[in-house]
C-alpha positions as CSV (number, residue, x, y, z in Angstrom):
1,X,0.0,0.0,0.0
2,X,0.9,3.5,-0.8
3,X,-0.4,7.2,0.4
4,X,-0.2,8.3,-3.3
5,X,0.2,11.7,-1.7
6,X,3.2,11.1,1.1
7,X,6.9,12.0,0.4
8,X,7.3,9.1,2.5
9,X,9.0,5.8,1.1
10,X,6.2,2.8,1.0
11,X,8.1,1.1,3.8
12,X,7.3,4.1,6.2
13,X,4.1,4.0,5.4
14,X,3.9,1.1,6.5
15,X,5.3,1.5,9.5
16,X,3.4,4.3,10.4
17,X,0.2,2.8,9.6
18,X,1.4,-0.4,11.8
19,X,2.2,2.5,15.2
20,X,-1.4,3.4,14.3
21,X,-2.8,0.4,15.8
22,X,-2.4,1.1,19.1
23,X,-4.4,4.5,19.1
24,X,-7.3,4.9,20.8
25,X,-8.3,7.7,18.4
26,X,-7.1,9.1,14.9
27,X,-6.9,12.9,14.1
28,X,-6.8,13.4,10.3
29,X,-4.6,16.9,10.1
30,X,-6.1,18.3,6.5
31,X,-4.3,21.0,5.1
32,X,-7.5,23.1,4.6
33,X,-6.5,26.0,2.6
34,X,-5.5,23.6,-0.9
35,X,-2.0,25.0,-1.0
36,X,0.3,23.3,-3.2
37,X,-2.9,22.3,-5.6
38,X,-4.3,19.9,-2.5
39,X,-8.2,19.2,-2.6
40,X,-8.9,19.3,1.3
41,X,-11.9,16.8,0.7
42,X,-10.1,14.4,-1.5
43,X,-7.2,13.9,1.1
44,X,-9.1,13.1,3.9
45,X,-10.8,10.5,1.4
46,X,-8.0,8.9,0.6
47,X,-6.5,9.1,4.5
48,X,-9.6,7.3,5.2
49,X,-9.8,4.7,2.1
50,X,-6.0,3.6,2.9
51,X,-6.3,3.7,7.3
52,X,-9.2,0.6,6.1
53,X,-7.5,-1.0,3.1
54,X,-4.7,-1.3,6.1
55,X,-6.5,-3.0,8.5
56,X,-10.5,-2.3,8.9
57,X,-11.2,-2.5,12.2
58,X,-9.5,0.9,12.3
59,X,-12.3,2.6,10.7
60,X,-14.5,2.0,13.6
61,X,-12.5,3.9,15.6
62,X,-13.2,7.3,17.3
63,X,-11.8,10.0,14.8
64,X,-12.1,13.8,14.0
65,X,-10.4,15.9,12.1
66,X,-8.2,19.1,11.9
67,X,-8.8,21.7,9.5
68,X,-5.1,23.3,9.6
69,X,-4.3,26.6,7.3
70,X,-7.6,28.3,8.5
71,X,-5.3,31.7,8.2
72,X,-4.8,30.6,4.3
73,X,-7.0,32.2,1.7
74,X,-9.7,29.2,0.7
75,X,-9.5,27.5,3.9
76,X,-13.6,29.2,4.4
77,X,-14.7,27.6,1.3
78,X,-12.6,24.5,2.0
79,X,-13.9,23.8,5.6
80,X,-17.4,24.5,4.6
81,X,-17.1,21.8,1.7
82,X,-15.6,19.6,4.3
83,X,-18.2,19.9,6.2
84,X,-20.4,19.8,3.8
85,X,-19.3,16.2,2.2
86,X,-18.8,14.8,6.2
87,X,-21.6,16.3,8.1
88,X,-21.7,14.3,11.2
89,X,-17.6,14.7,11.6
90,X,-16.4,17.0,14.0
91,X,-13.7,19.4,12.1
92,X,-11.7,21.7,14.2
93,X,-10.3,24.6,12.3
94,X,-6.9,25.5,13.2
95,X,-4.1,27.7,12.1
96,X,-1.0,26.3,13.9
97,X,0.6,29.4,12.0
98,X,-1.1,31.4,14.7
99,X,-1.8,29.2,17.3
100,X,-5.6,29.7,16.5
101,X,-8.0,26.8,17.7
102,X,-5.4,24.9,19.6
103,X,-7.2,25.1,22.6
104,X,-10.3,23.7,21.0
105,X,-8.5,20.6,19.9
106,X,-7.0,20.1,23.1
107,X,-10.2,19.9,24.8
108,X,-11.1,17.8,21.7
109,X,-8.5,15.0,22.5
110,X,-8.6,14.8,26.0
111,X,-12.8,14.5,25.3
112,X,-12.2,11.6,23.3
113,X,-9.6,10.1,25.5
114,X,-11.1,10.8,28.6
115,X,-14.5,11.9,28.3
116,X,-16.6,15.2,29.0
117,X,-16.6,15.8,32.3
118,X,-12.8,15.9,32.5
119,X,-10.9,19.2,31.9
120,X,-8.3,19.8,29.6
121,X,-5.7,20.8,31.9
122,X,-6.6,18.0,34.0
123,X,-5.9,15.2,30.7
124,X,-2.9,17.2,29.2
């Protein structure tokens, strides 16, 4: 299997997708602003089409994703056709360029891996 996409050699991707495994929960990081010619909704397509072809049980796990970029012009248009094509996914726009929605998606993860009624600072 290869991430058609990935710099990385087929034997990393392997690897990688073999560390996976032992997550509890997968966050798709989708650069949301196209740059470089990237379609936002077509990545996280394929992310998801190759995490099954790996190994299926993987799709039933917990999963969001991260709509990184927000800071980029397109990255409106981009998340709202994201959202639009997975509407029951939660998406978290960030811009890791400005530290913007980080503290979302930290309350995001530690939500998934510990549940609501635990804080943030208390799981990170």
């Amino acid at each position: 299997m290869h991430i058609p996409f990935s710099p990385c050699s087929a034997a990393t991707q392997h690897e990688f997708l073999r560390h996976i495994t032992r997550c509890r929960v997968l966050i798709f990081v989708v650069d949301v602003a196209g740059s470089e010619g990237r379609n936002p909704v077509e990545d996280l397509q394929n992310l998801r089409r190759e995490i099954d072809l790996y190994d299926s049980t993987l799709s039933s796990r917990a999963w969001f994703a991260v709509a990184n970029k927000m800071d980029l012009p397109g990255a409106k248009e981009n998340l709202k056709a994201l959202q639009e094509r997975f509407p029951k996914l939660q998406i978290l726009p960030t811009s890791a360029a400005k530290g913007e929605g980080i503290d979302a998606l930290k309350q995001a993860l530690a939500t998934q891996i510990t549940g609501p009624e635990v804080s943030v600072s208390a799981a990170i």
